[in-house]
C-alpha positions as a printed Julia matrix, in Angstrom:
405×3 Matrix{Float64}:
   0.0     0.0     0.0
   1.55    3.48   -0.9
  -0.08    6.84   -2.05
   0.8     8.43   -5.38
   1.97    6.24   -9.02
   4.74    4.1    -8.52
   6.98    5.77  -11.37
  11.02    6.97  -10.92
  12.78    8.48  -13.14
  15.98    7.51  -15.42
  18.55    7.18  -13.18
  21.65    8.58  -14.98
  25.01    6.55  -13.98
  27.66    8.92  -11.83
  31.16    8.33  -12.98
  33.35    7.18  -10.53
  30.66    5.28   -8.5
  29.73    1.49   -9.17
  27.53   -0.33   -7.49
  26.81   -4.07   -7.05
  24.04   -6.15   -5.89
  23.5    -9.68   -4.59
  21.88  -11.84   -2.53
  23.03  -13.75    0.77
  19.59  -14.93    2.22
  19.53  -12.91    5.23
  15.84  -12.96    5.58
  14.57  -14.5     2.51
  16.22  -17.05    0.13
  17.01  -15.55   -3.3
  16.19  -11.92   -1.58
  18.42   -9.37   -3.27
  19.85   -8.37    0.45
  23.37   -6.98   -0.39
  24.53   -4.02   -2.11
  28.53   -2.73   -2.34
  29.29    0.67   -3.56
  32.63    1.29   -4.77
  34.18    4.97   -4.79
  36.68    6.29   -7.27
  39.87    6.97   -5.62
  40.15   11.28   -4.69
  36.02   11.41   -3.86
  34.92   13.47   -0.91
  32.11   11.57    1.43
  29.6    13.11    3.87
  27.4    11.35    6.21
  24.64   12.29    8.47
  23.77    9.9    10.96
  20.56    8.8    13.91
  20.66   10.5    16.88
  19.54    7.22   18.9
  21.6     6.55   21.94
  21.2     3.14   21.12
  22.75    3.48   17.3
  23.22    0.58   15.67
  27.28   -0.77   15.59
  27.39   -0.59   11.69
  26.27    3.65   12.55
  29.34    3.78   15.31
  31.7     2.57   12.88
  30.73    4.01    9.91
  31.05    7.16   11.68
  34.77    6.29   13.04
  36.03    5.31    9.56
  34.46    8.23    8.0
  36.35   10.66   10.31
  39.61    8.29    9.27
  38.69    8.72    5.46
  39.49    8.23    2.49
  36.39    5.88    1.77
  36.18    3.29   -0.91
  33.25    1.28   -0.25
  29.71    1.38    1.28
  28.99   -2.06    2.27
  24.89   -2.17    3.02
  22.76   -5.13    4.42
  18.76   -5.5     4.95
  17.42   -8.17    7.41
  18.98   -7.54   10.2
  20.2    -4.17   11.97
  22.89   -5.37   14.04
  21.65   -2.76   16.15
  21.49   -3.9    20.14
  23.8    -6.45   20.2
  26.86   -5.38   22.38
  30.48   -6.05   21.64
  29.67   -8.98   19.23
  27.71   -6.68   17.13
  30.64   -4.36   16.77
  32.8    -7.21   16.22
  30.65   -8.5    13.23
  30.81   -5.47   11.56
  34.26   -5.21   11.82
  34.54   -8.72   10.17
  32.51   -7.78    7.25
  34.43   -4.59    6.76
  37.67   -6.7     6.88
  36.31   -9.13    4.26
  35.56   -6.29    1.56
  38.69   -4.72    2.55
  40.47   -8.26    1.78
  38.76   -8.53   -1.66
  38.89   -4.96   -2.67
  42.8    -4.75   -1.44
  41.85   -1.48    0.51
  42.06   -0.96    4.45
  39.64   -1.43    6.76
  38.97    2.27    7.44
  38.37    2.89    4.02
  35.03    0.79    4.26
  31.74    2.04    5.88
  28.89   -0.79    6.78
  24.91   -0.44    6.87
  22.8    -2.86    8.03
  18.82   -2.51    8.18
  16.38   -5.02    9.72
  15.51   -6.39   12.77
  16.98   -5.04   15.65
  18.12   -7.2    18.6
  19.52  -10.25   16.44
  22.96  -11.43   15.34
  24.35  -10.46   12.14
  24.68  -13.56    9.71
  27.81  -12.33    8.97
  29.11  -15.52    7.2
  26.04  -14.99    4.51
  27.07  -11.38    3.85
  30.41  -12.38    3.3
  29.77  -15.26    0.94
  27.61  -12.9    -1.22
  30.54  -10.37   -1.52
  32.25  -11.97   -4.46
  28.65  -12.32   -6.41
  28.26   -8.15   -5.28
  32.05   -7.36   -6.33
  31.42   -8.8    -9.99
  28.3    -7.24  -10.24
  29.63   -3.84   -9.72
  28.63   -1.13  -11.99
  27.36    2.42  -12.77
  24.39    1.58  -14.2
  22.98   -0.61  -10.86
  20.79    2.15   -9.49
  17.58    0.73   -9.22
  18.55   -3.01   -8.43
  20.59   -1.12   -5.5
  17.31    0.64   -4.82
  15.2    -2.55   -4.57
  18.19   -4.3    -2.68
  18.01   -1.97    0.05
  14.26   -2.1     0.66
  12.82   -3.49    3.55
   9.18   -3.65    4.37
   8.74   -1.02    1.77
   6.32   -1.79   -1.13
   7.83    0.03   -3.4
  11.54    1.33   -4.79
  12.86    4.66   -4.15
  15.21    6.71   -6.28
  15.98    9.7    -7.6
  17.96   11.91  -10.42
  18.85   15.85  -11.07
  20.92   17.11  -13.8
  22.1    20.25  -14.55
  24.53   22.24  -17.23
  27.76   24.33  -15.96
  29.53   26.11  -18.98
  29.54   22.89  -21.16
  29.26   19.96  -18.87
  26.59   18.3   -17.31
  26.61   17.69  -13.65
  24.78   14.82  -12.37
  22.94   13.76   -9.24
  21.91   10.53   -8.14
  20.33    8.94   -5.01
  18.1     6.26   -4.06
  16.92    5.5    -0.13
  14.64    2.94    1.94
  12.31    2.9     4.81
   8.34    2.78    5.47
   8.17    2.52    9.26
  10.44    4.1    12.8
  10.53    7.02   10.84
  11.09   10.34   12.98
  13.88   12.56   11.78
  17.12   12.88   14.5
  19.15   13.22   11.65
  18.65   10.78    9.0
  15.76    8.59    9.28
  16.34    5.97    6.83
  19.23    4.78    4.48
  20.03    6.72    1.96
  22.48    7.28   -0.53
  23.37   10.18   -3.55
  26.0    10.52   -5.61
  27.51   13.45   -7.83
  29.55   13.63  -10.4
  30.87   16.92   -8.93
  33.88   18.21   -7.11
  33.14   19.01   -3.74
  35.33   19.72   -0.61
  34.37   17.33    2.12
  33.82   20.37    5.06
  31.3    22.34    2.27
  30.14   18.51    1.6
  28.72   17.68    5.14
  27.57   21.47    5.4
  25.49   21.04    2.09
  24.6    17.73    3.09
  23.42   18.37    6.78
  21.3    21.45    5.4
  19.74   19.54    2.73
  18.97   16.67    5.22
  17.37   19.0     7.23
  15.23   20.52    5.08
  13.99   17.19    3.81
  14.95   13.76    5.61
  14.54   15.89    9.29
  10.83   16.65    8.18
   9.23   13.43    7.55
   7.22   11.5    10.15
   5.13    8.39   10.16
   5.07    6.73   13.46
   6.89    9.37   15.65
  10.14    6.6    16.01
  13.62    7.27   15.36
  15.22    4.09   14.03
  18.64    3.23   15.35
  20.3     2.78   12.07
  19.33    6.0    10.35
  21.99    6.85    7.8
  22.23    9.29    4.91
  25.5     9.8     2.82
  26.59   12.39   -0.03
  29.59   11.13   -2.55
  31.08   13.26   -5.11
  33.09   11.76   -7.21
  34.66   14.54   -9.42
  34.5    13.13  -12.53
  32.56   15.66  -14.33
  35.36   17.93  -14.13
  33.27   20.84  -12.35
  34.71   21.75   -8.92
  31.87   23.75   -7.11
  32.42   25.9    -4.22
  30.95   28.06   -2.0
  32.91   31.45   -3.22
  31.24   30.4    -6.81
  27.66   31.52   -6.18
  26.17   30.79   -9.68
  27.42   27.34   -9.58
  26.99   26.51   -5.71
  23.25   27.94   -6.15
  22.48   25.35   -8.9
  24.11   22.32   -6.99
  22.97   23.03   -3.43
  18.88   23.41   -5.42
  19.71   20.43   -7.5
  20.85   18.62   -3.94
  17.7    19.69   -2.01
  15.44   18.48   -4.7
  16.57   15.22   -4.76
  16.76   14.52   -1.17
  13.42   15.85   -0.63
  12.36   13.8    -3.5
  13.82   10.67   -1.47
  12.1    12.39    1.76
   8.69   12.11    0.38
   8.75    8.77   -1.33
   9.81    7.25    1.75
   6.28    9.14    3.33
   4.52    7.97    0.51
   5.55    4.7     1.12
   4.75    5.22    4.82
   3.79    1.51    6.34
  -0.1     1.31    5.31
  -0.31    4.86    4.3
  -3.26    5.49    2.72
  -2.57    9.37    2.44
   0.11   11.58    1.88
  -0.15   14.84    4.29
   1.63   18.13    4.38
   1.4    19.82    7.31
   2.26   23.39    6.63
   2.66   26.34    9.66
   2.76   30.03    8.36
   3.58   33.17    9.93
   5.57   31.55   13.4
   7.59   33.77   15.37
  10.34   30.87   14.91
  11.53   27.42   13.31
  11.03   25.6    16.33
   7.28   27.01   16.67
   6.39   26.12   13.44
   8.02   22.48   13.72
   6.28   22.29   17.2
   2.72   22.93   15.38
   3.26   20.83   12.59
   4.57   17.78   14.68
   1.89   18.17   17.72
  -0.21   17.62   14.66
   1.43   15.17   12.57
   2.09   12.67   15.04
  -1.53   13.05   17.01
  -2.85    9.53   16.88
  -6.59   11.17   16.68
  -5.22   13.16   13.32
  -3.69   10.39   12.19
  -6.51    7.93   12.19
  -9.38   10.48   11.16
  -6.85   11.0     8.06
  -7.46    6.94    7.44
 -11.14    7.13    7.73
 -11.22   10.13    5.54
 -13.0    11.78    8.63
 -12.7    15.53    8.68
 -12.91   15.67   12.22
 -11.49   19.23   12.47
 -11.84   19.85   16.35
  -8.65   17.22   16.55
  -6.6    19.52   14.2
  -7.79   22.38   16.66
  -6.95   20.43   20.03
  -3.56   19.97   18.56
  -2.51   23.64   17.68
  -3.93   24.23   21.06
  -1.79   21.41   23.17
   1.15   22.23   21.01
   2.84   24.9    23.7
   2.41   27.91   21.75
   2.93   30.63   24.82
   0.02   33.56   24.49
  -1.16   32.08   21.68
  -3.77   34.38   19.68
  -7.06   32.03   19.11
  -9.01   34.99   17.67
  -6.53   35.56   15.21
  -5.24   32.19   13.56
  -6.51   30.16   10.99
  -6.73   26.69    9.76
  -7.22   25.09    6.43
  -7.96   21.82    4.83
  -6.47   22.21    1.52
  -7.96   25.79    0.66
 -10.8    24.95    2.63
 -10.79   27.42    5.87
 -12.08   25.12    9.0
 -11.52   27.43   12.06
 -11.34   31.52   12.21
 -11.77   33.71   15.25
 -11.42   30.79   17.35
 -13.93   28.7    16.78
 -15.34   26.96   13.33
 -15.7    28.96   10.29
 -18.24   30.51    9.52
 -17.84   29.49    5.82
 -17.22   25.66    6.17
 -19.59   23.02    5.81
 -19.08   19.69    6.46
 -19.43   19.05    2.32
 -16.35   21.15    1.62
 -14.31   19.07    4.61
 -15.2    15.77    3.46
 -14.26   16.63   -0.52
 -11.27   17.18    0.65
 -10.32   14.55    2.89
 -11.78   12.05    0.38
  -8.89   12.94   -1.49
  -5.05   10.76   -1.33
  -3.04   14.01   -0.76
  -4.15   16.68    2.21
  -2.52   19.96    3.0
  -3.41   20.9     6.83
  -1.88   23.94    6.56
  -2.22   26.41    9.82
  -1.54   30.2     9.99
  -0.33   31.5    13.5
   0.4    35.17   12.57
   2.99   35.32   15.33
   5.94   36.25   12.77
   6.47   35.39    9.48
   8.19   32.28    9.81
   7.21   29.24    7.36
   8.03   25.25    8.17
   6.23   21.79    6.41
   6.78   18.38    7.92
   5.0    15.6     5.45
   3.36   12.59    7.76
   0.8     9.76    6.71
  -2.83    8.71    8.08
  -2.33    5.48   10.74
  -4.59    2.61    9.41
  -5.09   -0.85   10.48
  -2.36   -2.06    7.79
   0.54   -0.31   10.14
  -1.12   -2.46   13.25
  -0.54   -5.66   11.51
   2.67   -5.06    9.48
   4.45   -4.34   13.3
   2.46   -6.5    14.64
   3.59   -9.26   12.41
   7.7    -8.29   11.45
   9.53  -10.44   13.04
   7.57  -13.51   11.76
C-alpha cells in the first residue's frame, strides 16, 4: 500500500561510482539483500547519521572510519540491523568490513557498513560475506535501481531519484536512491540513503550542504513518531565531471545546493509515501511563526496526534482534533481569535472557533482525497516550516504486529 503512481525516473550513472548487488539470504532465500558501492579513488564523502543513543554498531563505525577517510566502499545489508547487540555486534561489523577490505585490497577504514532489519539479532555475517564476491562482480554504474530494490525493507515500493544540470559545457549529475516505510522520525537521517555526484566538492562544504539539505527534507518526515537506530544518509562526489563547485562560486553553488535539495526531498517524500499502510500523503504546513522551532512544534503536535492520524485513514474531517492539537502544542500567548486553519484551501476554524464558511461538504471533498494539506496560519511572525506525515490505518497495526515472523 503506498499513495501516489509508482513511477522513478531515469537514473543517470555517476562516474566514478559502481555499485553491485547480490543476494546472501539474510531474511529471505534468493532476496536481493546486499549491495557494495565502490568509490573512485580522490572522492569526498559526507554522512549524516541517527541521533539514537542506542545506534546501531554498523552507525558507530561508519562514523569512526568516515572521520579516518578516504572511503572506498559502502557495504549495506537489509534483514537484520545489528543494532542492540553489544560487543559482538561491533565485532561483526568489523569482520565484514575486513572481508571487503580483503577482496577490494583497501584498508579497513576505508570501508563504511549499513545494516537494516531487525533489531536485537545477530548479524549472519558468514552470509554477507559469501555474497561479496557475487556483489564485487556485479559492480557497476548503471545498478541504481537493483541497489534501490536491494536496500528495501518492508517497503512496497523502490525509491530513487535523479537531477541534472549544465555548468559552462558539462553536465553535472545527481543521483540517489533510499529505503524505509516505518520508525521514521527525523534525528538526523531517518532511513538509508544514498546520492551521488559527479561533482567536485570539498568534504567540510560537503557535510555542510549535506546536513542542510537533510534538514530541510529527511529531518521533516514522520510516520510513526520513532527514530530508528540505524538511520543513515551519505553524499559522494566523485569529481569526474570535471566541475569543482564551491561556496565562493555563487552561480554554480546555487544550482548544486537546489539540485541537492530536490533530490533529497524527493527521497524524503517517497519514503512518506511509502509510509507503512499509508493510505494518504499529508503536508502539514505552519505560516507566519515567530520561529523554526514554533512552526516544527505545530506541525509535529499535529502530525504525530494519533486522533489526526486515524481520522486521516477514515477520511474523517474531524477538524476539532486539528484544533486540540494547535492548542496542546505549547504555543505561549497564543492568539485564538486571530489564527486560521485550512484543509487544503478549505478554511475550518477563524476567530477561534469553526468557520463561519465551512460546511461539512467542503471538509469531506477534501479529505476524500489521497493528498491533504493541513496547513495552519499563527500570525505570530512570518516564519514558514512543512513536515510531510501519513494517516495510521489498520495495515501499520498488523505489518508491526507481524515483522519479526
Amino acid at each position: 500500500m503506498a499513495v501516489g503512481p509508482d513511477t522513478l525516473p531515469e537514473l543517470k550513472p555517476v562516474e566514478g561510482f559502481r555499485i553491485g548487488v547480490a543476494s546472501a539470504g539474510i531474511k529471505k532465500p534468493g532476496r536481493r539483500d546486499v549491495v557494495l558501492m565502490e568509490l573512485c579513488e580522490g572522492a569526498s564523502v559526507a554522512g549524516v547519521f541517527t541521533k539514537n543513543a542506542f545506534c546501531a554498531a554498523p552507525v558507530t563505525l561508519s562514523k569512526k572510519h568516515l572521520a579516518a577517510g578516504p572511503v572506498r566502499y559502502l557495504l549495506v545489508n537489509t534483514g537484520n540491523a545489528n543494532a542492540g547487540t553489544g560487543e559482538k555486534g561491533m565485532a561483526d561489523a568489523i569482520r565484514c568490513c575486513d572481508a571487503v577490505a580483503a577482496k577490494t585490497g583497501v584498508d579497513r577504514e576505508a570501508v563504511l557498513p549499513f545494516s537494516t532489519g531487525v533489531i536485537g539479532e545477530p548479524l549472519p555475517v558468514d552470509k554477507i560475506v559469501s555474497a561479496l564476491d557475487a556483489a564485487k562482480a556485479d559492480l557497476n554504474e548503471e545498478n541504481w535501481l537493483n541497489a534501490a530494490h536491494g536496500i528495501m525493507t518492508t517497503d512496497t515500493r523502490a525509491k530513487a531519484a535523479c537531477e541534472q544540470f549544465e555548468y559552462q559545457g558539462k553536465t553535472v549529475t545527481l543521483t540517489g536512491i533510499s529505503k524505509g516505510a516505518g520508525m521514521i522520525m527525523p534525528n538526523m537521517a531517518t532511513m538509508l540513503g544514498y546520492v551521488a555526484t559527479d561533482a567536485a566538492v570539498e568534504q567540510s562544504q560537503l557535510q555542510q550542504w549535506l546536513s542542510e539539505a537533510a534538514d530541510r527534507s529527511f529531518n521533516r518526515i514522520t510516520i510513526d513518531g520513532d527514530t530508528s537506530t540505524n538511520d543513515s544518509c551519505i553524499l559522494v562526489a566523485t569529481g569526474r565531471s570535471g566541475v569543482q563547485v564551491a561556496a565562493d562560486n555563487v552561480e554554480l553553488s546555487e544550482l548544486f545546493v537546489s539540485a541537492l535539495n530536490r533530490i533529497m526531498l524527493t527521497l524524503a517524500q517517497a519514503i512518506v509515501r511509502d509510509g507503512e499502510g499509508a493510505t494518504k500523503f499529508v503536508e502539514v504546513r505552519v505560516e507566519q511563526a515567530a520561529s523554526v522551532d514554533e512552526a516544527l512544534q505545530v506541525a509535529y503536535t499535529i502530525a504525530h496526534s494519533p486522533l489526526v492520524k486515524t481520522a486521516l485513514y477514515a477520511s474523517d474531517p474531524n477538524w476539532g482534533r486539528i484544533l486540540a492539537c494547535v492548542g496542546r502544542a505549547g504555543v505561549e500567548n497564543l492568539d485564538l481569535d486571530a489564527l486560521e486553519i485550512y484543509l487544503n484551501d478549505v478554511c475550518i476554524v477563524e476567530k477561534g472557533g469553526r468557520a463561519v464558511s465551512y460546511t461539512e461538504e467542503q471538509g469531506q471533498k477534501v479529505m476524500d482525497g489521497e493528498e491533504i494539506l493541513i496547513h495552519v496560519v499563527l500570525k505570530r511572525g512570518d516564519v514558514r516550516e512543512s513536515v510531510w506525515t501519513t494517516d495510521l490505518s489498520t495495515e501499520y497495526v498488523h505489518i508491526n504486529a507481524d515483522y519479526r515472523s
